[in-house]
C-alpha positions as CSV (number, residue, x, y, z in Angstrom):
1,X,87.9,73.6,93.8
2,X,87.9,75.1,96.7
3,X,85.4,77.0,98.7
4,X,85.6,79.5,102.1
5,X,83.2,80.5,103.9
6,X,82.5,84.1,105.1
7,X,83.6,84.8,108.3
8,X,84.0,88.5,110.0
9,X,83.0,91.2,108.1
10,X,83.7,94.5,109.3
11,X,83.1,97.2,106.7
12,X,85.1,100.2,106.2
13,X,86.2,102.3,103.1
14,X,89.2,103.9,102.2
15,X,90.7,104.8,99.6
16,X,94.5,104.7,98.5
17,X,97.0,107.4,96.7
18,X,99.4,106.1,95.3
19,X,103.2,107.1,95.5
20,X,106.2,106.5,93.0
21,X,109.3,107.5,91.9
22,X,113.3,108.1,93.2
23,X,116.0,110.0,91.3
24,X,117.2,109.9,87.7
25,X,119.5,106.9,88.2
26,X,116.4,105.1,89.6
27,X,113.7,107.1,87.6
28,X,110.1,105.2,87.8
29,X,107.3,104.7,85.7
30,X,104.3,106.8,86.7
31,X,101.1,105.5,85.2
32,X,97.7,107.3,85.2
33,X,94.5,105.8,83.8
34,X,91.7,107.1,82.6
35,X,88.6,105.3,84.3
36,X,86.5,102.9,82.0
37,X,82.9,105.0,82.0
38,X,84.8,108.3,82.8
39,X,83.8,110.2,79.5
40,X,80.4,110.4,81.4
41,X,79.7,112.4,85.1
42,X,79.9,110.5,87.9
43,X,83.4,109.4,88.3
44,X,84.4,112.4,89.9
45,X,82.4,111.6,92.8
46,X,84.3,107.9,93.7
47,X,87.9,109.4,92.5
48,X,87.9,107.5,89.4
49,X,88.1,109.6,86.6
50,X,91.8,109.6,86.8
51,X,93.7,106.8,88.6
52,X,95.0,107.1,90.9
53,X,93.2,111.0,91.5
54,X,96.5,112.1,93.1
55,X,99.9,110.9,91.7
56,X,103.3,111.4,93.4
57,X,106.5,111.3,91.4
58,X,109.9,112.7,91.0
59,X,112.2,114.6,88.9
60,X,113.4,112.7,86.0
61,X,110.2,110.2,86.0
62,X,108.3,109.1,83.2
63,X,104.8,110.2,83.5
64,X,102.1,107.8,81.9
65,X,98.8,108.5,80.8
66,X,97.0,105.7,79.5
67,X,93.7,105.6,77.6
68,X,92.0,102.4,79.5
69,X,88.6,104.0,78.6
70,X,86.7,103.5,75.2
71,X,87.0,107.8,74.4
72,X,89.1,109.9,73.7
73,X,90.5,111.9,76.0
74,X,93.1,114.6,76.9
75,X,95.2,114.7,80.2
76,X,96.0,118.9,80.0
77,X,97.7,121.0,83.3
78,X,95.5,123.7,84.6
79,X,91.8,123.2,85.4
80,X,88.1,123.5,84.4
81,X,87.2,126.8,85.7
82,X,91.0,128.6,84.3
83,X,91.8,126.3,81.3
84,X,94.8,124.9,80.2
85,X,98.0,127.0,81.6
86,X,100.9,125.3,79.4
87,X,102.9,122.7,81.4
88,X,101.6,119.9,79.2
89,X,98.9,118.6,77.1
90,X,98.5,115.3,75.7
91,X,96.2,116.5,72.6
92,X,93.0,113.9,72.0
93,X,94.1,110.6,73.2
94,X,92.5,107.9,71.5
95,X,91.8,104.7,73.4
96,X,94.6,102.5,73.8
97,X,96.8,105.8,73.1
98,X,99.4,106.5,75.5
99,X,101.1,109.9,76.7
100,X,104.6,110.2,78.1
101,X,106.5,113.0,79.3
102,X,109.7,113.4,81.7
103,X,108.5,115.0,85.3
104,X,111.5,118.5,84.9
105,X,110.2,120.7,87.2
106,X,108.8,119.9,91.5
107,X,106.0,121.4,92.4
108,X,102.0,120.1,92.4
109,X,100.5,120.5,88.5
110,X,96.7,120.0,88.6
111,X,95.1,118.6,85.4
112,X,91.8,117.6,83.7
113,X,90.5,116.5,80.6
114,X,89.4,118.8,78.3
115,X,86.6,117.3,76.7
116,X,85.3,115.8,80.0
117,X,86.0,118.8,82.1
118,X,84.1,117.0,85.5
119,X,87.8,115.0,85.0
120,X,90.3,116.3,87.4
121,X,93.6,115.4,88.8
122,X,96.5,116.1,90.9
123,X,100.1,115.1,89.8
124,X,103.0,116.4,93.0
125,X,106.2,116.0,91.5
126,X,109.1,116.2,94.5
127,X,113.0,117.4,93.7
128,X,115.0,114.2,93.3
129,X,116.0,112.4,96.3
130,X,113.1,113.7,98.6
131,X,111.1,110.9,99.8
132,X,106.8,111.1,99.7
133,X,106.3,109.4,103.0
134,X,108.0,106.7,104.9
135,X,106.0,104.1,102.9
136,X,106.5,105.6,99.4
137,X,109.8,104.0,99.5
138,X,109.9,100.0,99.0
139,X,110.8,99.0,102.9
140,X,111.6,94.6,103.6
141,X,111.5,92.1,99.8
142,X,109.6,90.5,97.5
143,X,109.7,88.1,95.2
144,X,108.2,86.3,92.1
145,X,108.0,82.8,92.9
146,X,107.0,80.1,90.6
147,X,105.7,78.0,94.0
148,X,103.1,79.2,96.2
149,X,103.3,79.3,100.0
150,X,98.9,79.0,99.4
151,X,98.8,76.4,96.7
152,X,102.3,74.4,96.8
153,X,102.4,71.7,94.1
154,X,98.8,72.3,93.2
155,X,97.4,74.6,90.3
156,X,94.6,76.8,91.6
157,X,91.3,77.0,89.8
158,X,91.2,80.3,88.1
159,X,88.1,82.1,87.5
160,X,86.5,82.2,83.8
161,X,84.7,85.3,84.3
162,X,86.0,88.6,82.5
163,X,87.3,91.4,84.7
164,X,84.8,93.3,84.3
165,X,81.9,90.9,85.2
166,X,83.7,90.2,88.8
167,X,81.9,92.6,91.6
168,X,83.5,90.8,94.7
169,X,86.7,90.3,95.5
170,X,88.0,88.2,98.5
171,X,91.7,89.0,99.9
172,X,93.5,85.7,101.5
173,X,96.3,86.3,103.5
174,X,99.0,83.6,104.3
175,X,101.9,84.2,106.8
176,X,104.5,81.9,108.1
177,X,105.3,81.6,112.0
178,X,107.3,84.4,112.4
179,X,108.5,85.8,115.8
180,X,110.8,88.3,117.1
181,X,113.9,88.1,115.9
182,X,112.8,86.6,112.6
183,X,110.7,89.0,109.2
184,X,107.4,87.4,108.7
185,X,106.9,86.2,105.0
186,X,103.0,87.2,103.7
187,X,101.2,86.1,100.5
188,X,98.0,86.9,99.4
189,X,95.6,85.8,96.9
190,X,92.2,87.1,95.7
191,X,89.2,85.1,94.4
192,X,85.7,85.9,93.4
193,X,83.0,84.9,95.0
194,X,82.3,81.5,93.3
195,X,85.6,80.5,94.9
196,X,87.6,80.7,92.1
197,X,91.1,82.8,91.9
198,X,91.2,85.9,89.9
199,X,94.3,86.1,87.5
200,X,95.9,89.3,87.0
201,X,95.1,91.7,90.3
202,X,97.5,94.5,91.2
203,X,97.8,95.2,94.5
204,X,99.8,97.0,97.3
205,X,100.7,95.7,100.5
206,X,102.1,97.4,103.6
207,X,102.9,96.1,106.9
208,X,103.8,97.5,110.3
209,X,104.7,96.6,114.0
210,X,103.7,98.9,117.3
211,X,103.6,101.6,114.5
212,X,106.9,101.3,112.4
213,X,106.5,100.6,108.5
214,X,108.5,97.0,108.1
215,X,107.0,96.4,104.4
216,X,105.9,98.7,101.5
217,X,105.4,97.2,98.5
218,X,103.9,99.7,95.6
219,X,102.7,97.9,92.3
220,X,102.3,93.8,93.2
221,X,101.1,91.4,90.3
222,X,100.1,88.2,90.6
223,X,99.2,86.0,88.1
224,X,99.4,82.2,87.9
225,X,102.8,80.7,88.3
226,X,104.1,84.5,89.4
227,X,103.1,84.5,93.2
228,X,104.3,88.0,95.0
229,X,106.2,86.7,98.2
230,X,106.4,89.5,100.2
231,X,109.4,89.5,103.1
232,X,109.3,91.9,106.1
233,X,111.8,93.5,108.1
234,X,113.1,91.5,111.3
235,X,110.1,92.0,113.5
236,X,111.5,93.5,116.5
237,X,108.7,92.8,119.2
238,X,107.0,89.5,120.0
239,X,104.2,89.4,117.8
240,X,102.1,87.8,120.2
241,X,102.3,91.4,122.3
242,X,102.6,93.4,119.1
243,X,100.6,91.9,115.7
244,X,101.5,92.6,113.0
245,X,99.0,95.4,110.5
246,X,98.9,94.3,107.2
247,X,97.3,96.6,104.2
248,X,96.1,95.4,101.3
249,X,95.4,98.0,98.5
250,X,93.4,96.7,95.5
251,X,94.8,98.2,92.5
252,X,92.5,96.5,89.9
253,X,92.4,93.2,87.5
254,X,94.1,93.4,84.5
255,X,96.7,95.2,83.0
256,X,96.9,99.1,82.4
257,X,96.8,99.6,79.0
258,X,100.1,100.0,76.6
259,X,101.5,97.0,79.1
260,X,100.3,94.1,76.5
261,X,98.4,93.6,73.3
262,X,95.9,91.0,74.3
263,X,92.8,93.2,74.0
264,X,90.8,90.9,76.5
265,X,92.8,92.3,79.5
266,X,93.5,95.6,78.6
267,X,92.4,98.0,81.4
268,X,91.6,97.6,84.9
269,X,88.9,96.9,86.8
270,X,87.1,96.0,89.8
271,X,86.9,97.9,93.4
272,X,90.1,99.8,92.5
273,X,91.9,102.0,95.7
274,X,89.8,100.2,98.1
275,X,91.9,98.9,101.5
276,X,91.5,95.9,103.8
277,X,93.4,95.7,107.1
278,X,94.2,92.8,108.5
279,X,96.0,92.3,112.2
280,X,98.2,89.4,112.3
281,X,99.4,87.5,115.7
282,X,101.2,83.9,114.4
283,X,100.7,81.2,117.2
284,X,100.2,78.3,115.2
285,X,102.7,78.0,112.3
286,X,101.5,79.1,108.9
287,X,98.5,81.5,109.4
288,X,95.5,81.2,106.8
289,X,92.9,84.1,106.6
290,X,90.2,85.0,103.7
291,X,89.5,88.5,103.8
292,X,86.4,90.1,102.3
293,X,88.0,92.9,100.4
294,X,85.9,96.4,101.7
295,X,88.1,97.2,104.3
296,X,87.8,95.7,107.5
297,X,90.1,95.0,111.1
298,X,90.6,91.8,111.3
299,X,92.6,90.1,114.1
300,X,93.9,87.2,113.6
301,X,95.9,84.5,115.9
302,X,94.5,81.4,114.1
303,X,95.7,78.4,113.0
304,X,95.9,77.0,109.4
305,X,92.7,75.7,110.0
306,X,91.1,78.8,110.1
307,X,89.8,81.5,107.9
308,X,88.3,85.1,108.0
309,X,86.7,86.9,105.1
310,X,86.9,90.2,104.1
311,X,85.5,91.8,101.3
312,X,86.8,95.6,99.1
């Protein structure tokens, strides 16, 4: 097995929104969550009662809500203080229920749950075509491999403990020697802090050179033998003169639920919307770096021999 040791820790928060969605003839999946724990107060003040709290999609998307909590709930337009105002209502959800409806109409649609009322969130639908920001759309590649750039021939240790029981999470970031001219290829792992690698983590990922967006990846798995290799645009500077800004948005282990049967990974969990920034300058071929997920600035112009840890 293999271990890392901490290295800089810089700690910063922030939290992610989430954007989906295209037109018709490329309509998205929109999934919202329920929180585990939500059905009592005190979601509402990390943003968890609904996740992601504020949803972006389009006209002609299929908006999910899925019942990852062990209540029932209801996901109904309108809010608290005026009630429900007719645009939608899920009725009582029971856990492990799902509710779908077709996004018809742009415009931003608060909602809450009625049984839970401290349970709000936002849903912006935009007309068809119109894009959310220049990193809602999926900028640069990536793909499944079955090898990984981290692990090659060898199979990684994967931690025993259940979702919920994991509290830290470490982000490990590995690049290959990219330079102008050329898109640098990223991969990242996460691992608890026993060492092991977690199974299962949703993530998304955005890069960027001397300000311009050269990935945006929205919705990464990785679970073993399915290892997210995510492909940038041609970097158009030296990277030496201008590193490369990696984000890394923690989306939770698991699966949402009404995505598979197996009971034991239903739901997510763990330090969900939580960002760690990482500054990448390749010198020395493949570039290593364990990142303490809590959202820190971490530069790194390392060799493989090197690590930094960051923690969400």
């Amino acid at each position: 097995m293999r271990k890392f040791g901490i290295g800089l820790i810089i700690l910063s928060i922030s939290l992610a929104i989430t954007g989906f969605g295209f037109d018709t003839a490329f309509a998205e999946e929109v999934k919202i969550e329920n929180g585990r724990g939500s059905s009592e107060p005190g979601c509402e003040l990390t943003n968890l009662c609904f996740i992601p709290a504020i949803a972006t999609a389009h006209v002609g998307d299929k908006i999910i809500f899925l019942n990852g909590d062990d209540a029932p709930h209801t996901s109904t337009s309108g809010n608290p203080a005026s009630g429900p105002n007719g645009i939608w209502d899920s009725g009582l959800q029971q856990p492990g229920v799902d509710f779908v409806f077709i996004a018809t109409d742009p415009g931003t649609f608060d909602y809450f749950c009625m049984v839970h009322p401290w349970m709000v969130g936002q849903l912006e639908i935009l007309p068809q075509g119109q894009s959310t920001s220049e990193t809602s759309e999926e900028i640069g590649s990536t793909v499944d491999d079955t090898v990984s750039m981290i692990y090659g021939d060898m199979t990684p240790e994967i931690s025993e403990k259940e979702p919920g029981a994991v509290s830290d999470v470490f982000a490990n970031i590995v690049t290959n020697d990219a330079q102008k001219g050329s898109p640098l290829t990223i991969e990242v792992e996460f691992l608890e802090s026993d060492g092991f690698v977690i199974n299962h983590v949703n993530y998304d990922i955005i890069a960027s050179q001397n300000g311009k967006v050269i990935l945006a990846d929205n919705g990464a798995h990785r679970h073993l033998f399915k290892y997210p290799v995510h492909t940038t645009d041609v970097l158009e500077f030296d990277p030496k003169t201008h590193p490369v800004d990696i984000d890394v948005t923690f989306q939770g282990i698991g699966h949402f639920v009404g995505s598979l049967t197996e009971e034991s990974i239903l739901g997510v969990y763990g330090p969900i919307g939580q960002t760690s920034a990482f500054q990448v300058v390749p010198e020395f071929g493949m570039v290593v770096s364990l990142v303490l997920v809590v959202s820190i600035v971490a530069v790194i112009g390392l060799s493989a021999k090197t690590r930094l840890v960051q923690k969400f």
